[in-house]
C-alpha positions as CSV (number, residue, x, y, z in Angstrom):
1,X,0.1,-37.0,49.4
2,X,3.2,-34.7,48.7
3,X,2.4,-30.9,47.6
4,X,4.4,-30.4,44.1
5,X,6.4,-26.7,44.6
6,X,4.3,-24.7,42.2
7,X,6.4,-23.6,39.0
8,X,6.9,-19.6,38.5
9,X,4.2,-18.6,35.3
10,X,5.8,-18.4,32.5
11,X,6.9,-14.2,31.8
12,X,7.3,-13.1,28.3
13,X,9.5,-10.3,27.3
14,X,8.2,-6.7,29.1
15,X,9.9,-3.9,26.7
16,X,10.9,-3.3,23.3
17,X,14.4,-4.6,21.5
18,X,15.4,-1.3,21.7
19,X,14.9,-0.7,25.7
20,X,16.2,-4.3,26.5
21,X,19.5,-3.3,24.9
22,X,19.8,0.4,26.8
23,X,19.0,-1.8,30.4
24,X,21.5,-4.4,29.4
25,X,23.9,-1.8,28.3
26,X,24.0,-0.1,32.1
27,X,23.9,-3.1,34.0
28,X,27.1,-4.4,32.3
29,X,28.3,-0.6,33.1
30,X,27.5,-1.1,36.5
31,X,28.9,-4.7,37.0
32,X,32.4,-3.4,35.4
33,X,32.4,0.0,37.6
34,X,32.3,-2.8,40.6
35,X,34.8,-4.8,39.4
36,X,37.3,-1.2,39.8
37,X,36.3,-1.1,43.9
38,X,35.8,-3.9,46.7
39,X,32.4,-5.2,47.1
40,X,31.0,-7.8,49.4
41,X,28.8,-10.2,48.5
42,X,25.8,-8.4,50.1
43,X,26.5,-6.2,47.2
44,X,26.8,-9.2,44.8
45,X,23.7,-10.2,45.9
46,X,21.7,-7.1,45.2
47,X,23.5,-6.9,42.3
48,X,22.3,-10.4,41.0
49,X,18.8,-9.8,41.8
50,X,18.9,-6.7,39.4
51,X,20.8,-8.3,37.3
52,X,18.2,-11.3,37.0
53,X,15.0,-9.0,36.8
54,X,16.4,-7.2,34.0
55,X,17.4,-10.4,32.2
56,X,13.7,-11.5,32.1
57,X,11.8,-8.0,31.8
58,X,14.4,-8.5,28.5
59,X,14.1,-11.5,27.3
60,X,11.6,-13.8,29.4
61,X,11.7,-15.4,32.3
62,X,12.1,-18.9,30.6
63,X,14.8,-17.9,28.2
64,X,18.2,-19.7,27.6
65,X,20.1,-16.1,27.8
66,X,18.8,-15.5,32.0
67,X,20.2,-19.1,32.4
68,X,23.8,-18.2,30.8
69,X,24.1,-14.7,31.9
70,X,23.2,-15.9,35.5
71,X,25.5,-18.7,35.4
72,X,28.3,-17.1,34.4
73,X,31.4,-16.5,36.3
74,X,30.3,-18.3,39.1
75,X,33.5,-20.5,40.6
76,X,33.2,-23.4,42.5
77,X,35.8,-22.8,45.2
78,X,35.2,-23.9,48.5
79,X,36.2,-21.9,51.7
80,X,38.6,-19.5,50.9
81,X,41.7,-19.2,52.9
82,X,41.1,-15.3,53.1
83,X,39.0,-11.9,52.3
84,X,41.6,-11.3,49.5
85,X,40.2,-14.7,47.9
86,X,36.5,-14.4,48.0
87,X,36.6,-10.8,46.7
88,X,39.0,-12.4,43.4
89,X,35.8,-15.1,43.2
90,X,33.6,-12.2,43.4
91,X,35.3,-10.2,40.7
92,X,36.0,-13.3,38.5
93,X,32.5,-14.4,38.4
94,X,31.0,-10.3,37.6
95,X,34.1,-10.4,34.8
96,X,32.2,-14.1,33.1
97,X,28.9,-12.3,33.8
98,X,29.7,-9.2,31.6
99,X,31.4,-11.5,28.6
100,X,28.0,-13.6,28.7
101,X,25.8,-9.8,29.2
102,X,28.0,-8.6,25.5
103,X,27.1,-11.8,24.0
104,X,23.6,-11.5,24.7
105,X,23.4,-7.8,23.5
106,X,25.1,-8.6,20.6
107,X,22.3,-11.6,19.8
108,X,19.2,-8.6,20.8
109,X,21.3,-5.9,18.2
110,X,21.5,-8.9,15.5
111,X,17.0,-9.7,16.5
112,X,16.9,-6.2,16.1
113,X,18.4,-5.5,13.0
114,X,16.2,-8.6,11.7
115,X,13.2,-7.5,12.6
116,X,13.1,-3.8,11.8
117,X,14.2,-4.8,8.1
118,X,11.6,-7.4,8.2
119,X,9.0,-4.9,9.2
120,X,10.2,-2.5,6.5
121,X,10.0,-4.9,4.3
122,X,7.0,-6.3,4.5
123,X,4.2,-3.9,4.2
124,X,6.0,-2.9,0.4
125,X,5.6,-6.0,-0.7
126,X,2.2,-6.5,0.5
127,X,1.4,-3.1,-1.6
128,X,3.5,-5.0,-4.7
129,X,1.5,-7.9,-4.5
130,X,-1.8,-6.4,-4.1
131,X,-0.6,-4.4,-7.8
132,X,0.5,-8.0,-8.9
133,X,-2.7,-9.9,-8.0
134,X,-5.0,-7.4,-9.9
135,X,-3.0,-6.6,-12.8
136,X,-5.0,-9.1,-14.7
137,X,-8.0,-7.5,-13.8
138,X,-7.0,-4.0,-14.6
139,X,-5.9,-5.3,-18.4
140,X,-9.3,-6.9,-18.7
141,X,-11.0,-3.3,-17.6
142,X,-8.9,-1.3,-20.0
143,X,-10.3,-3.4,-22.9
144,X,-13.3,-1.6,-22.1
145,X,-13.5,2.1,-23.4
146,X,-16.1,4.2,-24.0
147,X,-17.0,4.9,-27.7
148,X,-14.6,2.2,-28.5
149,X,-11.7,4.4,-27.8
150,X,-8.1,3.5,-28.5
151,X,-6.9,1.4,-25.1
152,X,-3.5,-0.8,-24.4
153,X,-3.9,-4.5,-25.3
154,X,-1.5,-6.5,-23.6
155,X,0.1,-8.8,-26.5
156,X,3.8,-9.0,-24.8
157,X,6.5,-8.3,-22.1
158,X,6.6,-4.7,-23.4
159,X,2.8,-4.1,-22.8
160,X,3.3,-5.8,-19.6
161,X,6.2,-3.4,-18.3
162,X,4.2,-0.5,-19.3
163,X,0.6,-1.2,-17.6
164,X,2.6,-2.4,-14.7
165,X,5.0,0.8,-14.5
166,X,1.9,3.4,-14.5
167,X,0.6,0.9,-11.3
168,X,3.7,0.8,-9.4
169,X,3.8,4.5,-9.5
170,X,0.6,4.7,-7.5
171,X,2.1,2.8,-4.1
172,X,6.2,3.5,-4.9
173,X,8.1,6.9,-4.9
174,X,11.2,5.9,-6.9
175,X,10.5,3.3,-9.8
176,X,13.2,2.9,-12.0
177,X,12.8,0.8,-15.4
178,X,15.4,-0.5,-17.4
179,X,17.9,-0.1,-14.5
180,X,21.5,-1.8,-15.5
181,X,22.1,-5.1,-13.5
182,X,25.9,-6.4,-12.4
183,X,27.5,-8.2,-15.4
184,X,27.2,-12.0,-14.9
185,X,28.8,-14.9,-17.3
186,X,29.6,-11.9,-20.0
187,X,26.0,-10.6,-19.8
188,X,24.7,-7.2,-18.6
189,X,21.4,-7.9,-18.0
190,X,18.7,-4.5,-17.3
191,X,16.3,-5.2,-14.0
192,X,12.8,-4.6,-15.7
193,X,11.8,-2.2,-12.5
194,X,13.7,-1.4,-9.4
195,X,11.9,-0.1,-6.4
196,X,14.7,1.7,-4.8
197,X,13.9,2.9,-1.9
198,X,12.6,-0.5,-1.0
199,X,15.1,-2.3,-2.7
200,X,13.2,-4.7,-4.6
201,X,14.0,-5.7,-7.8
202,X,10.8,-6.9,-10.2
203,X,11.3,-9.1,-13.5
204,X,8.7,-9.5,-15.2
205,X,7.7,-12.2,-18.0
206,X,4.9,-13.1,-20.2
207,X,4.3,-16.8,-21.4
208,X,4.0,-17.1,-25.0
209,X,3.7,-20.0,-27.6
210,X,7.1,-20.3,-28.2
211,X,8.4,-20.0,-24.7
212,X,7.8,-23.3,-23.0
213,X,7.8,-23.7,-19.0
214,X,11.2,-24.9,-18.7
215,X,12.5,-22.7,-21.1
216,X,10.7,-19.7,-18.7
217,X,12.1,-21.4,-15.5
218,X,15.8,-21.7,-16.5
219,X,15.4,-17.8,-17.8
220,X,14.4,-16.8,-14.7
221,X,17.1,-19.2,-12.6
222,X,19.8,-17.4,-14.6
223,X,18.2,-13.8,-13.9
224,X,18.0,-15.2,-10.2
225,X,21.9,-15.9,-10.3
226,X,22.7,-12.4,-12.2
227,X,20.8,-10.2,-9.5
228,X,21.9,-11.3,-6.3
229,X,24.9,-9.8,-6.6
230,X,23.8,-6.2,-6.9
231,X,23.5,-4.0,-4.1
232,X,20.2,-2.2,-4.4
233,X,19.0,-5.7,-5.1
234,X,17.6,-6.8,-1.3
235,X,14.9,-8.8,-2.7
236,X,13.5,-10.2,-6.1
237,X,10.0,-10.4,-7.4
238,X,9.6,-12.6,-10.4
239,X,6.1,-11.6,-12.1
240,X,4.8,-13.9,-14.8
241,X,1.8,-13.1,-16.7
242,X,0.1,-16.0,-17.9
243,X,-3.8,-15.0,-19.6
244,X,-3.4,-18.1,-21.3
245,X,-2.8,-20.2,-18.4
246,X,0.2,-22.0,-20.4
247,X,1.9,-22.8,-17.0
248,X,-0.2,-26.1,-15.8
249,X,1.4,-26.7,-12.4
250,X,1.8,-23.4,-10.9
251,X,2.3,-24.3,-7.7
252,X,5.2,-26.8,-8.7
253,X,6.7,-23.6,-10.8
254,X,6.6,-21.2,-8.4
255,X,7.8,-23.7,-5.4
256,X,11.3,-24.7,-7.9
257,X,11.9,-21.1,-8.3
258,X,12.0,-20.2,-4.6
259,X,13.7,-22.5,-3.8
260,X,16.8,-22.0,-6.0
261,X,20.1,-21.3,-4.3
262,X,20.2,-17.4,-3.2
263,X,21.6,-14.9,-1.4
264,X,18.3,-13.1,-1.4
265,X,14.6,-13.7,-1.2
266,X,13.1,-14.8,-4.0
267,X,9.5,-14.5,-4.3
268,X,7.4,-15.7,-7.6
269,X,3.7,-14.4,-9.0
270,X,2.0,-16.0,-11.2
271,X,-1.0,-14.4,-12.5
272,X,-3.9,-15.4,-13.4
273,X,-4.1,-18.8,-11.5
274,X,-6.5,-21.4,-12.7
């Protein structure tokens, strides 16, 4: 029975975004240095072995990138009249190679840039959400004072921008309340809180008997639509209060509003649920 060739393991990526980019940034150095000088294809050779170990220590052995990169250049012309020809192959194919090298830098800059905002990103709004999800609680406590002492009841949106402005300041450097929004249909709307450093904008809204769910929804589309187009305005946190649990499909709420056409992430609390 015939032995199958055993396939090489699959190799994941062996440095950072950062260091990939500075080894694919002096091998496309070296490969245009060699395209100033003759070379023969022992050097070609060494040079693709490099070439191909840097590839997957970058971006794994498996991926579509040490497939294109390696491929590149390479022309399919058989026996040369004359030394003068095979060097032009070997220069042509080094010239494809460092076009396919850019693009694949240019992809690992783009990752890059992705992930370091994403990282940035997200441990601020965990510390938002973690303020969001026990808001409730902390009005409940402040109902309860010693020797009946005066305390803040939360009865609107205005009660709700103040407890949650004293929490904010406990996790966030720079919050700003009130902060002017762009001008949108003749409006110009004020962002409840902006966390500027962090870029996050917050709205916040408290249900009340005379402000049905749709009515809520379609406030908050339109405020979705007004603050995309500012700049500090990187992400926006929608923060419904709800004691009276007048919203009945929360889930269904929250999944409409994120979903609405935007430029930016959109993400929706309600609070309590159920």
């Amino acid at each position: 029975m015939p032995i199958s060739p055993k396939s090489s393991p699959v190799q994941q990526p062996t440095v950072s975004a950062s260091e990939g980019l500075a080894l694919l940034r002096s091998i496309t150095e070296r490969a245009e240095r060699m395209t100033a000088v003759p070379f023969g294809p022992q050097e070609l050779f060494a040079f693709s072995a490099t070439l191909k170990a840097t590839l997957s220590d970058t971006f794994g052995n498996n991926s579509e990138w040490v497939t294109r990169v390696m491929k590149a250049g390479i022309q399919y012309v058989f026996n040369p009249r004359d030394e003068h020809e095979k060097l032009a192959d070997r220069i042509a194919e080094l010239r494809g190679k460092i076009l396919m090298l850019k693009e694949a830098m240019s992809y690992l800059e783009t990752s890059a840039t992705r992930t370091t905002a994403h990282q940035a990103e997200a441990p601020a709004l965990e510390k938002l959400e973690i303020i969001l999800h026990r808001f409730h609680r902390t009005a409940l406590q402040l109902k309860t004072r010693h020797a009946s002492r005066p305390t803040l009841t939360i009865d609107d949106e205005y009660d709700v921008q103040d407890l949650l402005h004293a929490l904010l300041l406990v996790s966030f450097n720079d919050v700003r309340s009130e902060e002017p929004g762009p001008s949108h249909a003749g409006g110009g709307p004020r962002f409840d809180f902006l966390l500027k450093e962090e870029q996050i904008v917050i709205e916040v809204k408290k249900t009340r008997p005379s402000l049905n769910t749709r009515d809520l929804s379609d406030e908050l589309i339109a405020d979705i639509a007004r603050y995309q187009a500012h700049p500090d305005c990187q992400t926006l946190v929608c923060f419904v209060y709800d004691p009276d649990h007048r919203i009945h499909n929360v889930a269904g709420f929250i999944r409409d509003l994120e979903r609405t056409a935007s430029k930016i992430p959109v993400r929706v609390v309600v609070i309590p649920v159920g």
